[in-house]
C-alpha positions as CSV (number, residue, x, y, z in Angstrom):
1,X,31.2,154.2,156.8
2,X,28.9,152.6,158.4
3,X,27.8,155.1,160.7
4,X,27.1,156.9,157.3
5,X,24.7,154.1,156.2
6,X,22.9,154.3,159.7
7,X,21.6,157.7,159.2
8,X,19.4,156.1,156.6
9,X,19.0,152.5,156.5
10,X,18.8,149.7,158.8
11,X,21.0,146.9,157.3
12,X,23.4,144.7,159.4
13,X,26.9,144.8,158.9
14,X,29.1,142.5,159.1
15,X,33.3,142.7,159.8
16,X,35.6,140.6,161.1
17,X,37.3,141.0,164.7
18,X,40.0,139.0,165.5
19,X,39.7,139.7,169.6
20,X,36.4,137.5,169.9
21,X,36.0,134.3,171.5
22,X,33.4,132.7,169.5
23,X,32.9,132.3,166.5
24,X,30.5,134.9,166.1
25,X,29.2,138.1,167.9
26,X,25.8,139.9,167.2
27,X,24.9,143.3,168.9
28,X,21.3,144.3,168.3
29,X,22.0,148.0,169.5
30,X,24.5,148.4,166.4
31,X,22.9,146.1,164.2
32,X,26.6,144.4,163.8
33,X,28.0,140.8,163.3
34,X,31.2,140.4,164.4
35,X,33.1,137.2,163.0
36,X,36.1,136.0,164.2
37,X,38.7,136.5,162.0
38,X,40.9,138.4,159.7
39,X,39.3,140.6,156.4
40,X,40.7,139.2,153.2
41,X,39.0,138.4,149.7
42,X,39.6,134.7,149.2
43,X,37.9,133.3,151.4
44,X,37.1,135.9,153.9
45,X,34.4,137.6,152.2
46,X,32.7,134.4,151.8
47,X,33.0,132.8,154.6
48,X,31.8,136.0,156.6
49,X,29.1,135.7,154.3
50,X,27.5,132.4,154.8
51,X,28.2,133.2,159.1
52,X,26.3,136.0,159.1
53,X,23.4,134.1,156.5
54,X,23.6,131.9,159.7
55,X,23.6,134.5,162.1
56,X,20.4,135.8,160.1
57,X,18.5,132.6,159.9
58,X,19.3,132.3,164.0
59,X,17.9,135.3,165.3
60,X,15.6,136.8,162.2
61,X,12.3,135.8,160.8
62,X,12.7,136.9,157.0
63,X,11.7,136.4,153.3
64,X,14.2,137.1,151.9
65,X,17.6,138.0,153.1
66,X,20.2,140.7,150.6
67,X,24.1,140.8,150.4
68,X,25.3,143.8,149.7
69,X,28.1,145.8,150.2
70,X,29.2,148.9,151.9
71,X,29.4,151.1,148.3
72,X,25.8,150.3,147.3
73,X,22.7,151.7,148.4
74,X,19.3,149.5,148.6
75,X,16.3,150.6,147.4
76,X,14.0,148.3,149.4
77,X,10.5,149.7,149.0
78,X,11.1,148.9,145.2
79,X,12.9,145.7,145.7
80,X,10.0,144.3,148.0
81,X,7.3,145.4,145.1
82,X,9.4,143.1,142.4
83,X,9.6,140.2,145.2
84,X,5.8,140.4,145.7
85,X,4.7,137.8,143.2
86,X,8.0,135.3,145.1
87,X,7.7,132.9,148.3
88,X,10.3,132.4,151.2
89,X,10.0,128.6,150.6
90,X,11.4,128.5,147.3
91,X,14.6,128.5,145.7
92,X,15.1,132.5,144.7
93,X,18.6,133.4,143.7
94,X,18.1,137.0,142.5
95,X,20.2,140.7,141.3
96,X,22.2,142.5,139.1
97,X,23.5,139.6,136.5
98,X,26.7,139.0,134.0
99,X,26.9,136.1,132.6
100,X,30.5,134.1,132.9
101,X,32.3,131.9,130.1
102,X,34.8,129.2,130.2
103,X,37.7,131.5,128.3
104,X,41.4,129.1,128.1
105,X,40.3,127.1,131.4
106,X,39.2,130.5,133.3
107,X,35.8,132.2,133.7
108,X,35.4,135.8,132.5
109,X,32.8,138.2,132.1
110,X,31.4,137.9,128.8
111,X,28.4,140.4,127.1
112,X,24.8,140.6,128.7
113,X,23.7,139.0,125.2
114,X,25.6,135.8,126.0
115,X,22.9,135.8,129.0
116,X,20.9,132.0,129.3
117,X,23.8,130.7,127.5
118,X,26.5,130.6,130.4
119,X,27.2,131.2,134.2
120,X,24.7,133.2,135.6
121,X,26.4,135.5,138.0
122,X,24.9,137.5,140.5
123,X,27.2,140.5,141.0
124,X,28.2,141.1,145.1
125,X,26.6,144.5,144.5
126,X,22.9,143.0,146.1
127,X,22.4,138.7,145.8
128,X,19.3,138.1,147.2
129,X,18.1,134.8,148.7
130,X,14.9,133.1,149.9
131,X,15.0,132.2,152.8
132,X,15.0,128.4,151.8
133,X,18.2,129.3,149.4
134,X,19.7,130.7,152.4
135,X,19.2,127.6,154.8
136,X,20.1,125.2,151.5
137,X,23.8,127.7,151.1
138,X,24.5,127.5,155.4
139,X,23.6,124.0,155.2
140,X,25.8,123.0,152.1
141,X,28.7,125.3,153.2
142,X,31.3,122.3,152.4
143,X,30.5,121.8,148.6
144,X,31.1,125.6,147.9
145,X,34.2,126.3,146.3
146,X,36.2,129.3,148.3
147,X,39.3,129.4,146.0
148,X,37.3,132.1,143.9
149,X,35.8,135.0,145.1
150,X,32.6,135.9,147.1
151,X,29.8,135.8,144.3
152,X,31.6,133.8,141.5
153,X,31.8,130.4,144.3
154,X,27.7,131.4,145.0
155,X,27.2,131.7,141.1
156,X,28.8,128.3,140.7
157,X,27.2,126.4,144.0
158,X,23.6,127.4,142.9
159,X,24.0,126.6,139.2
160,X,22.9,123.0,139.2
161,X,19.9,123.8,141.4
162,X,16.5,124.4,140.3
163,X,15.3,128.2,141.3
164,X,13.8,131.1,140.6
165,X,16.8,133.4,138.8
166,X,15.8,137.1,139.0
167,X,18.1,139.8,136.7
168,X,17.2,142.7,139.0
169,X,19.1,146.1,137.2
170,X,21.5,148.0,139.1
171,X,22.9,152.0,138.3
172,X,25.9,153.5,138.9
173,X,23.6,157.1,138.7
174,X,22.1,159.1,141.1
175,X,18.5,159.3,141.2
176,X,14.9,157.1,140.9
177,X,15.0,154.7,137.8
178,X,12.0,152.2,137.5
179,X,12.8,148.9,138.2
180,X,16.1,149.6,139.5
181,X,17.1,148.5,143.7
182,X,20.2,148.7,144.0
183,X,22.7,152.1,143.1
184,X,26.5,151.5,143.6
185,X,29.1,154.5,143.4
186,X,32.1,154.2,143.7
187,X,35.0,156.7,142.9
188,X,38.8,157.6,142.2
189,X,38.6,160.5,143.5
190,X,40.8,161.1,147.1
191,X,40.0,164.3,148.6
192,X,38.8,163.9,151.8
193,X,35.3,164.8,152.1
194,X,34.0,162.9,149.3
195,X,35.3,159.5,149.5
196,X,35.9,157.1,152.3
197,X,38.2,154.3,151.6
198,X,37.3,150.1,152.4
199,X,39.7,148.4,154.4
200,X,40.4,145.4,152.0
201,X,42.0,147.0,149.1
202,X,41.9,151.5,149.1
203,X,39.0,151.5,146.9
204,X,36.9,154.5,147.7
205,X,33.2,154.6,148.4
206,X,31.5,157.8,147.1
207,X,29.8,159.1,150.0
208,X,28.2,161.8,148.3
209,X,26.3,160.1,145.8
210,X,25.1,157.7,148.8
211,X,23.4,160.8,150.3
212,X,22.2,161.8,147.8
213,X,20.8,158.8,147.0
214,X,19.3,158.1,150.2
215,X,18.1,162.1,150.2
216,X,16.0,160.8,147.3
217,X,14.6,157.9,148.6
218,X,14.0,159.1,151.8
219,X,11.6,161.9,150.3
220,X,10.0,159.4,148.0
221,X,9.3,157.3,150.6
222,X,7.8,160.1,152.6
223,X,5.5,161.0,149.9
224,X,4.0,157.4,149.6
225,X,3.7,156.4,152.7
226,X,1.9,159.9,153.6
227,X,-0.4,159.7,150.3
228,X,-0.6,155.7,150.9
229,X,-0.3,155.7,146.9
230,X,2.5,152.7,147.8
231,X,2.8,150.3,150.9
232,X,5.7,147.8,151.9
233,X,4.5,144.4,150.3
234,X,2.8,142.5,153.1
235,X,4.4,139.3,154.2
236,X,7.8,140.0,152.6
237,X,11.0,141.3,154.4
238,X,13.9,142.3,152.1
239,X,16.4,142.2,155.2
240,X,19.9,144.1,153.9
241,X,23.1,142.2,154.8
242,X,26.2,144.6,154.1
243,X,29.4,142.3,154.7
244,X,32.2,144.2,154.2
245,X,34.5,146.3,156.2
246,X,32.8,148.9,158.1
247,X,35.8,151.3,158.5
């Protein structure tokens, strides 16, 4: 799957390796972070997460830095026109958002109009950081709660501090919708040729859509950049972080 994403994009991708002697292996030729380890959902994803935010903040000079995951698809010329007006050094904690409700001692999604009255949550299809968010997460690792999963534990760790909170739409449909940056398909559907199944748990990733999608883009970004009717933002790098498996 990931050599599917490489055709068109340029995120890093992270997976864990068991075999490696440190704690974690970057190779710039494949754009890959190995962590040593096992894949699993509690706490794998998130710890994988927060190395490679490390690994990021080591050897990258960004804005801002994006989680994603290996079903979704980035639309980064349009994500870097609605981070324009933001700054690198401050607290930005940005994408697709539900909001979350205490419900009998256990949080649950609840309706978008119950938004600004609970738990903003950040779905794992795109979070985006500052850069300052994503020194303040590596450098407050131990205060994060990893009996949850990925982005609920991030939801809850940034809750009490005072940031920027961006709702930045996502779509589960093919195409160019304003506003929109990041397009997730998935699908049930097993033959062969159209979906590729993630390690963790046999959900399949519909490859597709994702060309499709990146078909579009591509052309649109072609068009732009050859008419110079729309530039990359200056100053701002939306740096794509994909941490799940890459089989």
């Amino acid at each position: 799957m990931k050599r599917f994403h490489d055709e068109y994009d340029n995120s890093i991708y992270v997976t864990y390796n068991p075999n490696i002697d440190t704690e974690w292996k970057y190779t710039d030729s494949e754009r890959l972070i190995e962590v040593r380890g096992e894949e699993s959902y509690t706490p794998g994803i998130l710890n994988k997460t927060i190395i490679a935010i490390k690994v990021c903040l080591q050897l990258f000079d960004f804005d801002f830095l994006v989680r994603s995951n290996i079903s979704t698809v980035v639309d980064t010329e349009e994500l870097q026109i609605q981070l324009d007006k933001y700054s690198r050094d401050e607290h930005f904690y940005g994408g697709h958002t539900w909001p979350l409700e205490m419900v009998d001692g256990k949080l649950q999604f609840t309706t978008v109009e119950w938004l600004g009255r609970g738990l903003p949550l950040v779905t794992g299809t795109g979070i985006v950081f500052s850069r300052k968010t994503s020194q303040y997460i590596v450098d407050n690792e131990d205060k994060m709660n990893k009996d949850v999963i990925d982005d609920v534990s991030i939801a809850m760790f940034l809750e009490p501090l005072e940031k920027i909170h961006l709702n930045i739409p996502r779509s589960e449909d093919v195409g160019l919708i304003p506003g929109v940056c990041f397009y997730r398909f998935r699908t049930d559907d097993i033959r062969p040729w159209l979906a590729v199944f993630t390690a963790n748990d046999g959900r399949s990733v519909d490859i597709q859509s994702i060309e499709q999608q990146y078909k579009i883009m591509s052309k649109r970004n072609l068009l732009n950049h050859n008419s110079f009717t729309q530039t990359p933002c200056e100053g701002q790098c939306a740096l794509p972080l994909v941490p799940e498996p890459t089989t």
